[in-house]
DOROGU-438248 format. One record per residue: residue number from 1; residue in three letters; x, y, z of N, C-alpha, C, O in turn. Coordinates in pm, 1 decimal. Atoms other than C-alpha are relative to their C-alpha. Example, Ala and Ser with C-alpha at 12.3 -4.5 7.8 and 13.67 -1.06 7.14 Angstrom:
BEGIN
[1; ALA; [89.0; -119.0; 0.0]; [1230.0; -450.0; 780.0]; [90.0; 120.0; 0.0]; [193.6; 118.1; 66.5]]
[2; SER; [-82.0; -119.0; -6.0]; [1367.0; -106.0; 714.0]; [-77.0; 109.0; 73.0]; [-26.1; 219.8; 89.9]]
This chain:
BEGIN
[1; UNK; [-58.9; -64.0; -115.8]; [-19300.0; 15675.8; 472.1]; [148.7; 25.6; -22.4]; [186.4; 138.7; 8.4]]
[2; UNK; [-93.0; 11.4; 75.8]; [-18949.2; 15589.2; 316.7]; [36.3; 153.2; -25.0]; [110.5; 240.8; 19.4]]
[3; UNK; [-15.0; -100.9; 149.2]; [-18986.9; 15824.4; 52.8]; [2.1; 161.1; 65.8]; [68.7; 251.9; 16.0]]
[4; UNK; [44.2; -121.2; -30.7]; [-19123.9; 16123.0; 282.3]; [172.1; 42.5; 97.6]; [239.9; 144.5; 110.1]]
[5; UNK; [-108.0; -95.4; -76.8]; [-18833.9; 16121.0; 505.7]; [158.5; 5.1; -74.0]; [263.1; 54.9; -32.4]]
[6; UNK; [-135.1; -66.3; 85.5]; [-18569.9; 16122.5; 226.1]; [-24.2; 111.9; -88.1]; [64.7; 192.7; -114.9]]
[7; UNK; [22.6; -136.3; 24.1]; [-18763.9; 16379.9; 56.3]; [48.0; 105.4; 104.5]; [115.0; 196.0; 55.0]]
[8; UNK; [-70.4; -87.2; -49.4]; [-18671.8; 16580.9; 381.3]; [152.2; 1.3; 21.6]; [225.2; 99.1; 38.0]]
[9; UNK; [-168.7; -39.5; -19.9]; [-18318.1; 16485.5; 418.9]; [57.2; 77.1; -66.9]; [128.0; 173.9; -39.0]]
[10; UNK; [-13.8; -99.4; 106.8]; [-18304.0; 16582.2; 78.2]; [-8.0; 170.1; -33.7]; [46.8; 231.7; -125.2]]
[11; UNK; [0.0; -130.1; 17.1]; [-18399.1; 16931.7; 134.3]; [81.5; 61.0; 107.1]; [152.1; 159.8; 87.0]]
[12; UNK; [-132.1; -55.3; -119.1]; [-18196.8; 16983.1; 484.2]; [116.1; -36.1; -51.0]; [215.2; 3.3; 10.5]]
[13; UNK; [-164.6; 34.0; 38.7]; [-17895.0; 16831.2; 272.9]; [-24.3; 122.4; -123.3]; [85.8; 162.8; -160.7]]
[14; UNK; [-0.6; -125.7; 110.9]; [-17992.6; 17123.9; -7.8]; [-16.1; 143.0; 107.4]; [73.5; 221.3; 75.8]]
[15; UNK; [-26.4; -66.7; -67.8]; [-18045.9; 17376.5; 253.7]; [140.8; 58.3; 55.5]; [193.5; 169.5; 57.6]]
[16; UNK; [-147.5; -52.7; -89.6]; [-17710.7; 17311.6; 458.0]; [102.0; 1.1; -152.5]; [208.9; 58.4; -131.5]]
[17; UNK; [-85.6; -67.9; 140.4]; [-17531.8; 17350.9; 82.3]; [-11.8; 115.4; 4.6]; [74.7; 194.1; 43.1]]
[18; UNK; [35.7; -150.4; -1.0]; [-17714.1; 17649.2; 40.0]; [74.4; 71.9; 64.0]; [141.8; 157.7; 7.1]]
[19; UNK; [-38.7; -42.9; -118.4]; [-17596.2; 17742.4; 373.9]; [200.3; 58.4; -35.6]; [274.3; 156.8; -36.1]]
[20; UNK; [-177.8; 30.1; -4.9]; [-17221.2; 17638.4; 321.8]; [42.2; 149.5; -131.7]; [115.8; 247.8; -139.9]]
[21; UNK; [-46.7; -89.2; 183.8]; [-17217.6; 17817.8; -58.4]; [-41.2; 129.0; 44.8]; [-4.4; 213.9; -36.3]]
[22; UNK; [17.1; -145.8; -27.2]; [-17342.6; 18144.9; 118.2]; [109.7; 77.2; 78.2]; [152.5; 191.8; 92.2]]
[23; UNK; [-122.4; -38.2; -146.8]; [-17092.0; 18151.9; 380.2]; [124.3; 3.1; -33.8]; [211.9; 47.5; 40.4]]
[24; UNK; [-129.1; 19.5; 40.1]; [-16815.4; 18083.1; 177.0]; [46.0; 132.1; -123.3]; [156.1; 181.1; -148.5]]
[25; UNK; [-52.9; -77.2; 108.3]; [-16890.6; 18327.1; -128.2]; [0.8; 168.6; 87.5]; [26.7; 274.6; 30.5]]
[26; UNK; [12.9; -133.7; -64.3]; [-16946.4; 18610.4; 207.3]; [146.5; -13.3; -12.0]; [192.6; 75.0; -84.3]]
[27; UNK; [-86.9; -52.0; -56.1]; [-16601.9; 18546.4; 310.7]; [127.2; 50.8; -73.8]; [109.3; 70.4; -194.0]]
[28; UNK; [-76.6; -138.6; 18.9]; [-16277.6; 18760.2; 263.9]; [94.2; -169.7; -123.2]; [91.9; -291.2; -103.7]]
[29; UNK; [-95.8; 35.2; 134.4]; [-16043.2; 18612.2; -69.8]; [95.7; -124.6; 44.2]; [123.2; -216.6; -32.8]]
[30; UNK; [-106.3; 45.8; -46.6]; [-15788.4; 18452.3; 171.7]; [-81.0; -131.6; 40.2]; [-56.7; -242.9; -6.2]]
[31; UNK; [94.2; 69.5; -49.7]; [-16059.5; 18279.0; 351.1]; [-31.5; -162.5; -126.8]; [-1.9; -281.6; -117.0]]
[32; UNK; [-16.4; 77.9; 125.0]; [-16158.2; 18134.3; -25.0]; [80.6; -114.5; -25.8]; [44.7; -232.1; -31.1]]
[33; UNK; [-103.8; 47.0; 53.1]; [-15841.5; 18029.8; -122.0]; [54.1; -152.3; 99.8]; [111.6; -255.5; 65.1]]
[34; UNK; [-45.7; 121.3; -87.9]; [-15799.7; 17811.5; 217.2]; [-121.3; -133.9; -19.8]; [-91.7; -253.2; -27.0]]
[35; UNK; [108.0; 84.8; 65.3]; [-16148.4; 17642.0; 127.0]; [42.1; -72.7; -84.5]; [42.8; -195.8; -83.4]]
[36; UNK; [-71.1; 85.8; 134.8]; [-15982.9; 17580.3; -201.0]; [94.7; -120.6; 50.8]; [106.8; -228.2; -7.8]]
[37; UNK; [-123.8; 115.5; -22.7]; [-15700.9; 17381.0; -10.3]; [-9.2; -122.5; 55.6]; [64.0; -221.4; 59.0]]
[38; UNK; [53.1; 118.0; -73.5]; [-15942.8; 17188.6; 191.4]; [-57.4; -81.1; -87.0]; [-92.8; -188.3; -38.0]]
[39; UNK; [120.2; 60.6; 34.0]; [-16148.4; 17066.6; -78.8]; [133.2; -103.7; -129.1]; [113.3; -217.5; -171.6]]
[40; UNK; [-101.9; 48.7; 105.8]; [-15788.9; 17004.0; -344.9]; [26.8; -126.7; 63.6]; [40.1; -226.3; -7.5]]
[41; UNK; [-70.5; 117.5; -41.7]; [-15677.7; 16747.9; -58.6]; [-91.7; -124.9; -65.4]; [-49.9; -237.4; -37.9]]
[42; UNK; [100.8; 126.4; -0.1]; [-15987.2; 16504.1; -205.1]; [20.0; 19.0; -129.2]; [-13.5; 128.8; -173.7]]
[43; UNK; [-12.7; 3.2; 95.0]; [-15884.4; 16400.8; -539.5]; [-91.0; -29.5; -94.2]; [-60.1; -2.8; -210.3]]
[44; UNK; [126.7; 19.4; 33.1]; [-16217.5; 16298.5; -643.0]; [-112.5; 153.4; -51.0]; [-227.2; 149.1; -95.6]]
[45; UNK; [21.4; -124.4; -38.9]; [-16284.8; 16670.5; -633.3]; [14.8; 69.1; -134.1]; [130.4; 95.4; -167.3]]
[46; UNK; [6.3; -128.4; 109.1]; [-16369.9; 16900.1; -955.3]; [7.9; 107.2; -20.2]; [-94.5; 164.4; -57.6]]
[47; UNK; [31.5; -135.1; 9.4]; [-16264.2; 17222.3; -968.9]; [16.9; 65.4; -147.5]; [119.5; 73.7; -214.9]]
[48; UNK; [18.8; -74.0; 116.4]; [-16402.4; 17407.4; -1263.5]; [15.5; 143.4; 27.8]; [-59.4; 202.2; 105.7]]
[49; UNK; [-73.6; -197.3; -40.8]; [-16220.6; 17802.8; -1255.4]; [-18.2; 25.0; -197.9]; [-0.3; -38.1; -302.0]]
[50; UNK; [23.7; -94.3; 115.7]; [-16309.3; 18058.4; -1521.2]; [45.8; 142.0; 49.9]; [124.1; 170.0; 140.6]]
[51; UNK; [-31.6; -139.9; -49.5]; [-16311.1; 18431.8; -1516.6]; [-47.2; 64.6; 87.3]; [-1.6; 174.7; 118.0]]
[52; UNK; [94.7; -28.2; -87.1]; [-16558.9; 18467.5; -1281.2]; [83.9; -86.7; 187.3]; [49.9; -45.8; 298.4]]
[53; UNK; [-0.5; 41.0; -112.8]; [-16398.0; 18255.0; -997.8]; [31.9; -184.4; -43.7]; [67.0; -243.9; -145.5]]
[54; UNK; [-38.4; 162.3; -22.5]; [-16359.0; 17874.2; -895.7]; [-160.0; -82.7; 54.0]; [-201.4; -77.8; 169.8]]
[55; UNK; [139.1; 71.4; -9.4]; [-16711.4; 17665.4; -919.2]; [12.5; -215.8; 31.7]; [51.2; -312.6; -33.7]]
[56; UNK; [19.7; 146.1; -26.6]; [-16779.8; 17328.9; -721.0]; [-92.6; -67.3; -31.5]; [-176.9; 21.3; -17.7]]
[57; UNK; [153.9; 55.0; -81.4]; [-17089.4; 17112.0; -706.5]; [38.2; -84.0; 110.3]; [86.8; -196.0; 126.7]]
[58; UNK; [15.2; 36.6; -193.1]; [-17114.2; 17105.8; -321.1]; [-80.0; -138.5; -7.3]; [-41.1; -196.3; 94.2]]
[59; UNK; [115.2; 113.3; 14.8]; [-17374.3; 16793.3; -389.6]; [110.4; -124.4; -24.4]; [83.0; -234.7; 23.0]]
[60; UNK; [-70.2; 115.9; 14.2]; [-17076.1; 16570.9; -498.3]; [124.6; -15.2; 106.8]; [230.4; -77.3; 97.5]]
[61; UNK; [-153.8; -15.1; -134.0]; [-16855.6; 16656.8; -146.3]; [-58.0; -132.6; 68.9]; [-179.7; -138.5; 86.0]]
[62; UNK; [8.5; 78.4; -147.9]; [-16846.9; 16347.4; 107.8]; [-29.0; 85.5; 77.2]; [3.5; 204.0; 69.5]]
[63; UNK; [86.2; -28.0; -157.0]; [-17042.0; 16397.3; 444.4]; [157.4; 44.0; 98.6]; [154.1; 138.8; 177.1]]
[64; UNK; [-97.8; -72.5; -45.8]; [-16669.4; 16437.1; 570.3]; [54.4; 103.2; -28.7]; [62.1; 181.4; 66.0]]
[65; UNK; [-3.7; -139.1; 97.5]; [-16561.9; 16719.2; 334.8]; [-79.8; 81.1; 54.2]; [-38.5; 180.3; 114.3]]
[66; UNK; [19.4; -124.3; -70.7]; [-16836.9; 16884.6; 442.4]; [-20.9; 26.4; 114.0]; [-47.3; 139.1; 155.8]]
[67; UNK; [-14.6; -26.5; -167.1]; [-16833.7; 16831.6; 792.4]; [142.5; 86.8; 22.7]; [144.4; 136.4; 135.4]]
[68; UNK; [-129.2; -16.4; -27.1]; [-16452.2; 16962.6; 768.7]; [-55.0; 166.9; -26.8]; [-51.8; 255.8; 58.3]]
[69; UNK; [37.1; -141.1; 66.7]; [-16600.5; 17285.4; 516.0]; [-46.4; 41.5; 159.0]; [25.4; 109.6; 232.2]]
[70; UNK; [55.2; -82.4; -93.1]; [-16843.6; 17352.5; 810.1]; [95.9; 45.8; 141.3]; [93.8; 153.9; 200.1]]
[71; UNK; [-94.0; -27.8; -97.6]; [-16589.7; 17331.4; 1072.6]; [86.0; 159.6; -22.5]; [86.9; 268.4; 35.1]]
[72; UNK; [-103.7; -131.7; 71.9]; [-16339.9; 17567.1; 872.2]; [-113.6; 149.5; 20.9]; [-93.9; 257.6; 76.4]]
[73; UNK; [147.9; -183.9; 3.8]; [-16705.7; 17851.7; 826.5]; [8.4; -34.6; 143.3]; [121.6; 8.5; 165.6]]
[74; UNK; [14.4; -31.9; -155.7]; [-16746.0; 17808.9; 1220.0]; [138.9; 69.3; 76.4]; [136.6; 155.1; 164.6]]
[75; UNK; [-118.1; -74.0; -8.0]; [-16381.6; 17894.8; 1249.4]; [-0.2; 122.7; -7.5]; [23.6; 210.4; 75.4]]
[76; UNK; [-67.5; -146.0; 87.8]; [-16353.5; 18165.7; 1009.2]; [-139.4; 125.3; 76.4]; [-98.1; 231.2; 123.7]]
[77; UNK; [75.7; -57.5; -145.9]; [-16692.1; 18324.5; 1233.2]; [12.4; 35.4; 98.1]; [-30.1; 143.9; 137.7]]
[78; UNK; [-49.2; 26.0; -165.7]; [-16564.7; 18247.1; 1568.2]; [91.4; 140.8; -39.2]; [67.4; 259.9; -19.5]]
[79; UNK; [-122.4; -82.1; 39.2]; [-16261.5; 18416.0; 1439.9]; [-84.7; 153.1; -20.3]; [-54.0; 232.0; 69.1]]
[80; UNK; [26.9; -143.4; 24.0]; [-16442.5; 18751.0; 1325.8]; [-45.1; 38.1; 97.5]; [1.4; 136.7; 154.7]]
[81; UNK; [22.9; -46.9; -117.0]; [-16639.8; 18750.4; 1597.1]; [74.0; 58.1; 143.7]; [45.8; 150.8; 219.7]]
[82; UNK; [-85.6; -57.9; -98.4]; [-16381.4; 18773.6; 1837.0]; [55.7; 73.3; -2.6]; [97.3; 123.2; 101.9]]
[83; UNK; [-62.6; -122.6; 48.6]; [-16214.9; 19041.3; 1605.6]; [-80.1; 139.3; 64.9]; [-36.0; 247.7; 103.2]]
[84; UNK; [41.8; -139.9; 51.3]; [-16457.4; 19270.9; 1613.3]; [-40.7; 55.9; 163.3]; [-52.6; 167.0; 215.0]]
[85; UNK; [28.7; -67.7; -139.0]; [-16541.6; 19238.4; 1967.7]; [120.0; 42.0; 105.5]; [104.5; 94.6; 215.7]]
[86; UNK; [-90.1; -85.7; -65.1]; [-16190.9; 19323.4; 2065.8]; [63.5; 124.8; -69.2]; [157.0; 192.8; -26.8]]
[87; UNK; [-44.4; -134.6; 25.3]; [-16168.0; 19601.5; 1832.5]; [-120.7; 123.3; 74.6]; [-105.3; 243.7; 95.4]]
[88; UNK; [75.3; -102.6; -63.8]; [-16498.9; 19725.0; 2000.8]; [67.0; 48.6; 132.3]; [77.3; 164.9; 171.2]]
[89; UNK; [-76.6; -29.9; -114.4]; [-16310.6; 19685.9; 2310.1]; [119.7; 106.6; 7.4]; [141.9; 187.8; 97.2]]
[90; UNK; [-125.3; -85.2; 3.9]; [-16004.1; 19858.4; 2210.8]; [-29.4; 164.1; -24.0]; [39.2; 258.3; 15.6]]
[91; UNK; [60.8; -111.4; 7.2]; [-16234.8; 20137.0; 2091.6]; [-56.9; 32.2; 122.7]; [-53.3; 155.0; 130.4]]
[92; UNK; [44.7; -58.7; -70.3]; [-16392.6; 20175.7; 2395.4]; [88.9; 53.2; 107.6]; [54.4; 149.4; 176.3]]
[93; UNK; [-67.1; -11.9; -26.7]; [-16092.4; 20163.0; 2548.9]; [124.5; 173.8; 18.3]; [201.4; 237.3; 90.5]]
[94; UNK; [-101.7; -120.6; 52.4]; [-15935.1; 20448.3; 2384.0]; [-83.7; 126.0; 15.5]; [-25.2; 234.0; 24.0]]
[95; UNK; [89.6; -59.1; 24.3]; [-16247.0; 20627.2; 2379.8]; [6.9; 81.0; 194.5]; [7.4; 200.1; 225.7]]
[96; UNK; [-28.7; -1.3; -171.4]; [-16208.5; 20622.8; 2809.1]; [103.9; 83.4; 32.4]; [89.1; 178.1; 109.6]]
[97; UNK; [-34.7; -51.6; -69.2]; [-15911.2; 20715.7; 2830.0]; [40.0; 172.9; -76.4]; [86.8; 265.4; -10.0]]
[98; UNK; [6.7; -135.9; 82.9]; [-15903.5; 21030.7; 2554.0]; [-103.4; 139.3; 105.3]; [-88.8; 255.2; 144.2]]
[99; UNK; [38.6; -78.8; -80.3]; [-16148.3; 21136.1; 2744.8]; [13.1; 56.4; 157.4]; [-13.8; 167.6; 202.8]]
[100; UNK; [-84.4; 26.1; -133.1]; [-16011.8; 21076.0; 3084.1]; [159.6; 171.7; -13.7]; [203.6; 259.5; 60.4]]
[101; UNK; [-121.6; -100.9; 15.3]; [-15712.2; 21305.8; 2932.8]; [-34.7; 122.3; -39.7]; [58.4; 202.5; -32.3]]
[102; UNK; [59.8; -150.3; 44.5]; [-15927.8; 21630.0; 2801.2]; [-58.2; -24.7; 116.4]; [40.0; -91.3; 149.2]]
[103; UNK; [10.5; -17.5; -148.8]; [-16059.7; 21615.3; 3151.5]; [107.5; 57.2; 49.3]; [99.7; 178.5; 69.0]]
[104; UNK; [-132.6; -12.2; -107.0]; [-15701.1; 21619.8; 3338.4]; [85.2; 144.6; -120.0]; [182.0; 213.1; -87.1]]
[105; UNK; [-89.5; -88.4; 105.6]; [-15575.1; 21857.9; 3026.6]; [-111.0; 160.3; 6.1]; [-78.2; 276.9; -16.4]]
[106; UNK; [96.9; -146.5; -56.1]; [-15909.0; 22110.6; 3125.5]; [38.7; 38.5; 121.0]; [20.5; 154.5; 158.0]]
[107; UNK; [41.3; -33.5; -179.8]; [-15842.8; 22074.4; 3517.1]; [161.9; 87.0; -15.5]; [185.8; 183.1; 57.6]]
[108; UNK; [-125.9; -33.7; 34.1]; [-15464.6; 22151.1; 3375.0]; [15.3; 131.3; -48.2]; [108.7; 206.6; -20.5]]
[109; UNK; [27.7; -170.6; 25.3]; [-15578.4; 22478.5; 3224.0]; [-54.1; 87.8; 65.4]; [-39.9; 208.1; 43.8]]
[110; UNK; [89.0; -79.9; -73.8]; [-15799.8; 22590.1; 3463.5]; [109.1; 30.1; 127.4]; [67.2; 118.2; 202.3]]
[111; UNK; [-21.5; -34.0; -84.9]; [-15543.7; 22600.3; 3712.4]; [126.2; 106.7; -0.9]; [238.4; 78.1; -42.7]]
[112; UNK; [-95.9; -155.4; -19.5]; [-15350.0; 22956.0; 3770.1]; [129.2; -3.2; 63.1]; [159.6; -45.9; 174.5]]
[113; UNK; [-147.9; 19.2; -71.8]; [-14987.9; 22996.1; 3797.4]; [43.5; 133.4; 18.5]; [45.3; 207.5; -79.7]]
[114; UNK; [-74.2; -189.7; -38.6]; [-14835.4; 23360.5; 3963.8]; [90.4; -14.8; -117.3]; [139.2; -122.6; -151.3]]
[115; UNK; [-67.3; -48.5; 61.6]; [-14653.9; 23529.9; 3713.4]; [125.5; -14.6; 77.1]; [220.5; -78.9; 32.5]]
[116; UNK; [-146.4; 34.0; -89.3]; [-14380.3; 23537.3; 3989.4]; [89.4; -104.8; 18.0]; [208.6; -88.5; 44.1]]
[117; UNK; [-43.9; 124.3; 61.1]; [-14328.5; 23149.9; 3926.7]; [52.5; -23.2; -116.2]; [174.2; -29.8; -99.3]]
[118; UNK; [-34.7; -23.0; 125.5]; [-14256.2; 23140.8; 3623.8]; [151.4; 20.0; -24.8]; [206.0; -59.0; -101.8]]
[119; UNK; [-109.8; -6.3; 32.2]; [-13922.2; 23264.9; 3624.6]; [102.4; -12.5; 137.5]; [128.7; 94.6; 192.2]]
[120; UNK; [-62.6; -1.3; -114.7]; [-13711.6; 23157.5; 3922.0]; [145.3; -82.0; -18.2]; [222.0; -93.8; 77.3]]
């Protein structure tokens, strides 16, 4: 019985790696680099860099490490998410009142001024 339920921890602790190592090689360079700074503070910590990039094994992080990693990916999420839904906003925004103004810029043409105005 032992055995069965560390066989599963074992695969939800290879999963949420999985997880972590997907989320980290999506995000943007800068993103990376701050990962890198979280993981340098643990001196215990191997980073092997080539030409290709900077390679961990996630399997040898403390349960704090990566509770901190996951924190930082829920961040760096949160964070886009809220980007994108106030650039949708700002787009719709702009989108309102552009149109709002070729309205008032038609009602602006359509309306007739006497030649006799014009020069007074």
């Amino acid at each position: 019985m032992d055995s069965i339920k560390q066989e599963i921890t074992n695969e939800i602790n290879l999963l949420e790696l999985t997880s972590i190592r997907d989320n980290i090689e999506k995000m943007a360079k800068f993103n990376q680099v701050e990962i890198l700074r979280i993981l340098q503070k643990n001196p215990n910590i191997t980073l092997n860099e080539n030409n290709y990039g900077v390679h961990i094994n996630l399997s040898d992080l403390s349960n704090e490490l990566i509770i901190e990693l996951k924190n930082y990916i829920n961040y760096v999420t949160t964070q886009e998410t809220n980007l994108k839904l106030f650039e949708t906003q700002k787009d719709n925004l702009r989108n309102f009142f552009n149109d709002k103004l070729e309205t008032t810029d038609k009602k602006k043409d359509s309306i007739r001024i006497p030649p006799s105005l014009y020069y007074k």
